[in-house]
N, C-alpha and C positions, 0 to 999 in steps of 0.2 A: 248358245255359246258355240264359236266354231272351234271345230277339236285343234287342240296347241296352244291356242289365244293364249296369250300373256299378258300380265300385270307389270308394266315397269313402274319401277320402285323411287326412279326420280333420282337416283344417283348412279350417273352415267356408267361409271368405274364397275359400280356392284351388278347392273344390268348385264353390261357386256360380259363380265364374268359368268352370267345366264343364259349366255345366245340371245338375250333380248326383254331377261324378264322372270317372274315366278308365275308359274301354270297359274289363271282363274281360279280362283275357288281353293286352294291349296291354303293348309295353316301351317303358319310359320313359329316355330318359335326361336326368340330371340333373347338368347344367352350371355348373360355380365354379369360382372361385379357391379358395386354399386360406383356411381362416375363413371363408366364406361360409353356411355351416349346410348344407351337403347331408348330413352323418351324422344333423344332427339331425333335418331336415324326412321322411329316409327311414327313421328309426328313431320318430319318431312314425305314421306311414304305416303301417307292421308293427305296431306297437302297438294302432292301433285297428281293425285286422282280428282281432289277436288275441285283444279283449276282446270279441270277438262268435263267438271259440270257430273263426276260421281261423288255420290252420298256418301257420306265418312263418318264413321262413329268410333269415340277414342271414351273407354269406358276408364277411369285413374281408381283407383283405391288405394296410394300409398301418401298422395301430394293432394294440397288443398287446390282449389279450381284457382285462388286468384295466385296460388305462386306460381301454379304450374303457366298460365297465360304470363305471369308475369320474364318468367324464366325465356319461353319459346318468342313475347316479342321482339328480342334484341336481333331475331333470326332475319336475314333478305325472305326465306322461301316461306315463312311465315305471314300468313293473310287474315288477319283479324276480321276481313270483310266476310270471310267465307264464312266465318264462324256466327256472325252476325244475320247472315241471311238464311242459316240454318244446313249450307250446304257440308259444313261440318261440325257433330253435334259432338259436345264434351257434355261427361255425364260422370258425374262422383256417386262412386257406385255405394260408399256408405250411408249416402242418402236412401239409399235404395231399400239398401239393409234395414235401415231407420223404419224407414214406411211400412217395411215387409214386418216387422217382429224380431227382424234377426238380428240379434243385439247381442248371441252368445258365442263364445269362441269354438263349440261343435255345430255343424250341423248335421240335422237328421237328413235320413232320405229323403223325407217330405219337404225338410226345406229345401235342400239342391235340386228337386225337381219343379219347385213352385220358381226358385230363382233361374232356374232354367230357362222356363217358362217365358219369365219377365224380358227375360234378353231375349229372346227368342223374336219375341213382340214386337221389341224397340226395332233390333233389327228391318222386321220385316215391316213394320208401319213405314220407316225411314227409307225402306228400299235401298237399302247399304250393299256398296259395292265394295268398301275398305272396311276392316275394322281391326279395331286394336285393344285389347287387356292390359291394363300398365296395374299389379304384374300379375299375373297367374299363380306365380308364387303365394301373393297376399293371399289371393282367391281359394287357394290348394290349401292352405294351411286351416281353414275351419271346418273343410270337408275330413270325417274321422278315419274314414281306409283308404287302402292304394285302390280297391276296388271303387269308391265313389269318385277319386281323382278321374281313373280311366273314364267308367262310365257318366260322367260329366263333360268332358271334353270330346270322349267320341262323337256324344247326340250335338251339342255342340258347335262341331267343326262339320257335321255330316249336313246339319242344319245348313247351316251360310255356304257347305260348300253346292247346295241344291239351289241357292239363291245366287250363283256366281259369285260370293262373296268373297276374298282374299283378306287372312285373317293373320294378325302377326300377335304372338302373345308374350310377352317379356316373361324372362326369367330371371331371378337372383340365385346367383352363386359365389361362391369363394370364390377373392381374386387367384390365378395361379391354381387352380386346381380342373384334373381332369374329369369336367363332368360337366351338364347342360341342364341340370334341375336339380331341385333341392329333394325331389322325391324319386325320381331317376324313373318315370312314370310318364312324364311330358314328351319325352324324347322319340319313344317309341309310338306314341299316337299322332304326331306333328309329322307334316309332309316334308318338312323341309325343317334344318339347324343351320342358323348364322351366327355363329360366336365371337364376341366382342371380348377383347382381352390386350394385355401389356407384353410388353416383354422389356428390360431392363441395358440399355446400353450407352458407356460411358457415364454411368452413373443418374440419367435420365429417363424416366417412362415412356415410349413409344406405346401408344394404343395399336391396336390389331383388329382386324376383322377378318373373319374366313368363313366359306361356304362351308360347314361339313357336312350336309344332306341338304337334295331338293328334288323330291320325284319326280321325275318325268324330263328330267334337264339334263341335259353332257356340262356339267358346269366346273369349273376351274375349284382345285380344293385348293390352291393358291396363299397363303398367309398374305394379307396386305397391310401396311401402314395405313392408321386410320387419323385424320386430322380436323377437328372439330372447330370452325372456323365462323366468320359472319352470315356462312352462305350456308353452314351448317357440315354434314359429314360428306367429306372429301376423303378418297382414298387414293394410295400411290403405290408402287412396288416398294416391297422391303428389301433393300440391299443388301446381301450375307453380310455378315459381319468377318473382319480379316480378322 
C-alpha cells in the first residue's frame, strides 16, 4: 500500500469533502436512524470499488438477501452482474449463525471468537478490498459486555486493516439524538464517523450527512443535504435557514 492511498467511496460530493477519499484500510462507521440510506450510501461504496475489479463483501443480518437485492436493484450504480460473477459477495450472516450453533441471543467468548474467525476467512479466501456490516448494531447486541464489543471489533478492524481492507460498519441509532452507537463503544474503535441524519424544515425532512471523524484526513465537518435519488446518494450544500 502506498502511504496516503485512498479509497473513494463513489460519491463525488462526500470524496471531495476527503481530499480524495477514506485512508485504505480504515473502518468506518456509519451512523442513522433507521431510513436514513446507510444500506444504500454502503452498498454504493462496494459497488464502485467493484467496477474497478475490487473484491466486496457486504455481510446483512438485519434484511432478507431477496429484499435486500430486491430494494438496491431499482439503483443506476447497482450491478447485479458483479454480484453474479462473485466480484461482490452478499452473505446473510444468520445463515452463518445457523451453521455455526449460534442460535442464542448471548454469546460466549468462544463463540465471538470462533465467529471471528469465520469472517476473518471469508475475508481473506475473497481477498476483500471493501467490506461492509449491515449492522454492527445487530451484531453488538448478542456479544454480552462492552468489553467483548471492543475486543471484537478491534481484532476485526486490525485484521482487514493488514489486508488493505476498507471496512464501513452501519449503526442504528435514534432519529435526532446525539450519539453514533447504540453501545457508545463503536465510535471510539472506528477510524472514521459519517453520520446520516434529518433535520426538519418548513414542515419537511431534509436527510443530512456529515463527516464527524476520519483519521488521517483534513476533511470538511460540513453538515450536507443528503438526497437519495435513482443514481442513489447525492449530496448538496445545506442552505441556513432564514
Amino acid at each position: 500500500m502506498v502511504a496516503g492511498e485512498k479509497c473513494e467511496t463513489g460519491i463525488k460530493e462526500l470524496d471531495i469533502q476527503m481530499n480524495g477519499g477514506i485512508p485504505v484500510g480504515s473502518t468506518v462507521l456509519v451512523a442513522g436512524s433507521s431510513g436514513s440510506g446507510k444500506t444504500t450510501l454502503c452498498m454504493q461504496f462496494l459497488m464502485h470499488g467493484a467496477k474497478k475489479g475490487e473484491k466486496s463483501v457486504f455481510f446483512t443480518i438485519t434484511e432478507p438477501l431477496f429484499k435486500l437485492l430486491g430494494n438496491l436493484e431499482k439503483f443506476e450504480f447497482f450491478d447485479k452482474n458483479l454480484v453474479d460473477n462473485g466480484t461482490v459477495t452478499i452473505i446473510d450472516l444468520r445463515i452463518i449463525f445457523e451453521r455455526m450453533g449460534l442460535d442464542t441471543e448471548d454469546y460466549t467468548v468462544e463463540d465471538a471468537s470462533a465467529l471471528l474467525d469465520v469472517l476473518q476467512d471469508i475475508a481473506k479466501e475473497l481477498n476483500a478490498k471493501r467490506l461492509v456490516i449491515d449492522s454492527i448494531t445487530a451484531l453488538c447486541y448478542r456479544l454480552k459486555s462492552d468489553e467483548m464489543i471492543r475486543d471484537f471489533i478491534f481484532k476485526l478492524g486490525t485484521f482487514l486493516a493488514a489486508m488493505e481492507c476498507t471496512t464501513f460498519l452501519t449503526s442504528e441509532i435514534p432519529p435526532r439524538k446525539f450519539k453514533y452507537s447504540k453501545n457508545d463503544i463503536e465510535e471510539f474503535i472506528s477510524d472514521g464517523i459519517i453520520l446520516l441524519g434529518d433535520i426538519e424544515r418548513g414542515g419537511d425532512l431534509i436527510r443530512t450527512l456529515q463527516i464527524v471523524k476520519m483519521r488521517g484526513v483534513n476533511h470538511s465537518r460540513t453538515k450536507y443535504a443528503m438526497r437519495i435519488s435513482s443514481r442513489g446518494v447525492e449530496l448538496a450544500p445545506l442552505l441556513k435557514m432564514r
